[in-house]
C-alpha positions as a Markdown table, in Angstrom:
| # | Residue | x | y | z |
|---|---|---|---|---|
| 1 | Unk | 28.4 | 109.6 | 90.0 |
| 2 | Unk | 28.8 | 110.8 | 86.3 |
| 3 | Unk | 29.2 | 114.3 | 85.6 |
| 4 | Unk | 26.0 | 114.6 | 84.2 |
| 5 | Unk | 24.0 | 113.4 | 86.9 |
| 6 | Unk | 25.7 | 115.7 | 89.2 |
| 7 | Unk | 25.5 | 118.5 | 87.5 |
| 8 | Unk | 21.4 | 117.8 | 87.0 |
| 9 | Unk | 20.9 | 117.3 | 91.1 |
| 10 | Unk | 22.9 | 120.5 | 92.1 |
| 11 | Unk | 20.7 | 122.4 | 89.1 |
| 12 | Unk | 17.3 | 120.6 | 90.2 |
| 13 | Unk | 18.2 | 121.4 | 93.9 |
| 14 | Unk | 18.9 | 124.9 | 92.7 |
| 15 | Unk | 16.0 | 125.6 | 90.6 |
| 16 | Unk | 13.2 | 124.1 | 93.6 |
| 17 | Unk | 14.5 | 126.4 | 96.2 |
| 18 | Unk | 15.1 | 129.5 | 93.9 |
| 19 | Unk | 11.0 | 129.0 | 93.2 |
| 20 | Unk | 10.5 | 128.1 | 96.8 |
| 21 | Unk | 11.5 | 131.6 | 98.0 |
| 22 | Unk | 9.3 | 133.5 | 95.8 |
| 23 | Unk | 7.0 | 132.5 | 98.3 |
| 24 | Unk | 8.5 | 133.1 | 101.6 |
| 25 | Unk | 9.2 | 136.5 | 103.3 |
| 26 | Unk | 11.7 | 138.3 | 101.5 |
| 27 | Unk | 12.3 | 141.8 | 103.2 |
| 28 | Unk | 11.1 | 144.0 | 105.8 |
| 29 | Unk | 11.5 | 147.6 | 106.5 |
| 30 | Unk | 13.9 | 148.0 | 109.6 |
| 31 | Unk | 11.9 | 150.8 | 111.0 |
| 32 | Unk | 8.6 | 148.9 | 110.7 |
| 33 | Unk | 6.9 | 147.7 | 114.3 |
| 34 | Unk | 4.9 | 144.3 | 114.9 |
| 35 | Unk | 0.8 | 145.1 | 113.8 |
| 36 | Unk | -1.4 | 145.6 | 110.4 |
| 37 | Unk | 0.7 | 147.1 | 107.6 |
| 38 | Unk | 4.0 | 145.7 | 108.5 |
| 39 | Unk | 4.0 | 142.6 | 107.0 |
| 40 | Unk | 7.3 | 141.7 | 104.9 |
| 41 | Unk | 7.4 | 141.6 | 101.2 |
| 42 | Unk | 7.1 | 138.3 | 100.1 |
| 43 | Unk | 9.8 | 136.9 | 97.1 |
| 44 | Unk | 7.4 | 137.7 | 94.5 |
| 45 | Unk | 6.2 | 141.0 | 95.2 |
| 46 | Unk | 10.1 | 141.9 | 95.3 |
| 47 | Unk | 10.5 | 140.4 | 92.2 |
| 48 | Unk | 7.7 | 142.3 | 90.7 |
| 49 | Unk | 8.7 | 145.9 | 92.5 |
| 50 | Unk | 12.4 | 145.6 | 91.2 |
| 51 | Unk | 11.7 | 143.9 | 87.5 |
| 52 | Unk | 9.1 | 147.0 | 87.2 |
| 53 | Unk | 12.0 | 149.7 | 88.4 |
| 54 | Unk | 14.1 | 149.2 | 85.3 |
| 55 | Unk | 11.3 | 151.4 | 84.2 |
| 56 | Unk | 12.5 | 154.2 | 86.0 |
| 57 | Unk | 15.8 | 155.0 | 84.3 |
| 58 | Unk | 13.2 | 156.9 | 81.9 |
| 59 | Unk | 12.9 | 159.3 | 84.9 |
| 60 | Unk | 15.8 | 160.1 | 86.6 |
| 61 | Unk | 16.7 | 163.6 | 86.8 |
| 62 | Unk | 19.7 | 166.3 | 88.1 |
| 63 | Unk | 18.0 | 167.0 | 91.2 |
| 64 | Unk | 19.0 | 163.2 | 92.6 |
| 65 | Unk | 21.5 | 162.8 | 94.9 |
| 66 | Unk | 24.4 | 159.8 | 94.2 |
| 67 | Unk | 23.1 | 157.8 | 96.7 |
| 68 | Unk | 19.6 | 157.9 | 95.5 |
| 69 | Unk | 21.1 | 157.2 | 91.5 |
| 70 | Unk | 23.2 | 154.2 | 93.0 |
| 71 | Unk | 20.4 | 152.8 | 95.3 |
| 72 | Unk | 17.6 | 152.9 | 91.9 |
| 73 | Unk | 20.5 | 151.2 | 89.4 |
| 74 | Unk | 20.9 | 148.6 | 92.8 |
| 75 | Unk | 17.8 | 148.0 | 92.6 |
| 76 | Unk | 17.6 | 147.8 | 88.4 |
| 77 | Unk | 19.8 | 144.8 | 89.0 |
| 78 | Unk | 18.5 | 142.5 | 91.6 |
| 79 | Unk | 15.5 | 143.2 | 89.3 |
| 80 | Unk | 17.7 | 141.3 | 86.6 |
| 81 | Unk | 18.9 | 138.8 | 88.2 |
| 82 | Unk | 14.8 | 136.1 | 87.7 |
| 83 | Unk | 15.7 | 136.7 | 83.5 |
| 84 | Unk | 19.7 | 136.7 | 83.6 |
| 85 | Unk | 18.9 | 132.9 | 85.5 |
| 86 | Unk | 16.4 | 131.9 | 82.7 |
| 87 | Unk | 18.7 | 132.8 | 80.0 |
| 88 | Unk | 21.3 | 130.9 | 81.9 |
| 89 | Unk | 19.2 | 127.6 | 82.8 |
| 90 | Unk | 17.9 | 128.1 | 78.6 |
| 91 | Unk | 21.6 | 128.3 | 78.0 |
| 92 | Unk | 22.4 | 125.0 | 80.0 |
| 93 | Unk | 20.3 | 123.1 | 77.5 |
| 94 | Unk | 22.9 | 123.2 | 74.9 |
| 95 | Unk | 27.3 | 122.8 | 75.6 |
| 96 | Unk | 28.4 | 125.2 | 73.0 |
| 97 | Unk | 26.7 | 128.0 | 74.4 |
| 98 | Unk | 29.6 | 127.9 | 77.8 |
| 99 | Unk | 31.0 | 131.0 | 77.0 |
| 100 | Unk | 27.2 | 132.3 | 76.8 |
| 101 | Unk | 26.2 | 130.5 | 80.2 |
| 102 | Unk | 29.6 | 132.2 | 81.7 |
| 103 | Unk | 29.0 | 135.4 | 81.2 |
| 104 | Unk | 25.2 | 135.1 | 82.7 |
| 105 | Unk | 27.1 | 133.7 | 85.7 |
| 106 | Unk | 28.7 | 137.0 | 86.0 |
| 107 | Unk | 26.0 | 138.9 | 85.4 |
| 108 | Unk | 23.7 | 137.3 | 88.3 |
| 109 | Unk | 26.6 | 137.3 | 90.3 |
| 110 | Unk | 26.8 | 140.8 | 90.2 |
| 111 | Unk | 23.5 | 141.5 | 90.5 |
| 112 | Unk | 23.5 | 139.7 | 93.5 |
| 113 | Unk | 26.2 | 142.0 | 95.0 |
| 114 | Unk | 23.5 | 145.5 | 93.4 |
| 115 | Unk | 20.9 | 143.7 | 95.5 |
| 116 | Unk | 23.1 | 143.9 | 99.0 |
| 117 | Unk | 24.1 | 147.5 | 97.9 |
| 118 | Unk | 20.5 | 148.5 | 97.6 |
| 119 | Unk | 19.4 | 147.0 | 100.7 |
| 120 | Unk | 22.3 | 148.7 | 102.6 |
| 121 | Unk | 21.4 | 152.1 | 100.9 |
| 122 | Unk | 17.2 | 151.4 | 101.0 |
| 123 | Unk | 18.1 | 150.5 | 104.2 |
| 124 | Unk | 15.7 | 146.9 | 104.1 |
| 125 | Unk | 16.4 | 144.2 | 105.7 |
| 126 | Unk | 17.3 | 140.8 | 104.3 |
| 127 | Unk | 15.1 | 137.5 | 105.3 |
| 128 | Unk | 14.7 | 134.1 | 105.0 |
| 129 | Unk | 13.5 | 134.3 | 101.3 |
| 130 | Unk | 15.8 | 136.2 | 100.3 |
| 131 | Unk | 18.4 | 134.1 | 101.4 |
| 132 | Unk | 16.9 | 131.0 | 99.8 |
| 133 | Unk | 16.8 | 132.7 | 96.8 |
| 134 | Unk | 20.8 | 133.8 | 96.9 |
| 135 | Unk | 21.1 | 130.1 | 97.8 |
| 136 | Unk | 19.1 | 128.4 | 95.1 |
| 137 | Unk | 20.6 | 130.8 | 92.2 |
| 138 | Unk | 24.5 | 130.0 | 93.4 |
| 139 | Unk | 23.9 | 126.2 | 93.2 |
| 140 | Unk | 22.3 | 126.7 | 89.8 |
| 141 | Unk | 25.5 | 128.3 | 88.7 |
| 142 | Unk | 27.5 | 125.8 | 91.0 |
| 143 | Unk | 26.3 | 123.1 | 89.1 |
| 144 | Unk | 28.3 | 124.0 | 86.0 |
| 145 | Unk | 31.8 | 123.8 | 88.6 |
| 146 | Unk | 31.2 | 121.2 | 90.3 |
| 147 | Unk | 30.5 | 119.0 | 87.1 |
| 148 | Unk | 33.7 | 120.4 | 85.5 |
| 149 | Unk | 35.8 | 119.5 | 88.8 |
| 150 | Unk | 34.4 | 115.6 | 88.7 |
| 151 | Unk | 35.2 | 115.4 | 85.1 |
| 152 | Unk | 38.8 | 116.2 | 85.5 |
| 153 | Unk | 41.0 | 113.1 | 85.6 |
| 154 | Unk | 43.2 | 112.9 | 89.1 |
| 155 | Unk | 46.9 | 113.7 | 88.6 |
């Protein structure tokens, strides 16, 4: 299979199960017990809490402990990480922008890792979205390696 072609499948693949787990449960409170009010949050409504919480660097103030500072930039992050993978996939469209497309790789990456310190610190627990949404994001950055590695000639 050309490098091309492979590197569109793993990105396609990536990109429908990225969306796909906007709409699945996401997280859940640990604490929370079966009944009204205790649904999880779905993929979108996480997206939407933690894209809207880059708002609140405005009001941090002294009286927060570390914890609570870590936890809210955590959380600024994973609230990154749905535009850091648009600029990334926008990126894709053209070669010369690699050293662009590299850096968002990084960046989501890391992001990724805020999101897991948040949810240890929040404390929330991950679900099935959540996971699909990890998943869909590392094979549209995998894409990128694994179309490098089938390019290479064998020595």
């Amino acid at each position: 299979m050309k490098k091309a072609n492979v590197v569109t499948v793993i990105r396609v693949v990536g990109i429908l199960v990225f969306v796909a787990a906007f709409f699945l449960p996401a997280v859940r409170d640990p604490g929370s017990v079966p009944g009204p009010g205790s649904r999880p949050l779905l993929g979108w409504s996480c997206a939407l809490f933690a894209a809207a919480s880059t708002g609140t660097i405005l009001h941090w103030n002294t009286a927060q402990s570390t914890k609570e500072v870590v936890g809210s930039i955590c959380l600024i992050l994973s609230g990154w990480v749905n535009p850091l993978v648009f600029f990334y996939l926008t990126c894709s469209l053209w070669r010369r922008m690699v050293v662009i497309r590299r850096v968002f790789a990084v960046a989501i990456v890391l992001c990724y890792v805020a999101t897991w310190v948040f949810f240890a610190q929040a404390p929330m627990v991950p679900l099935v979205g959540h996971y699909l949404w990890v998943l869909g994001g590392l094979l549209i950055l995998a894409g990128e390696l694994v179309g490098q590695r089938v390019s290479r000639p064998a020595s």
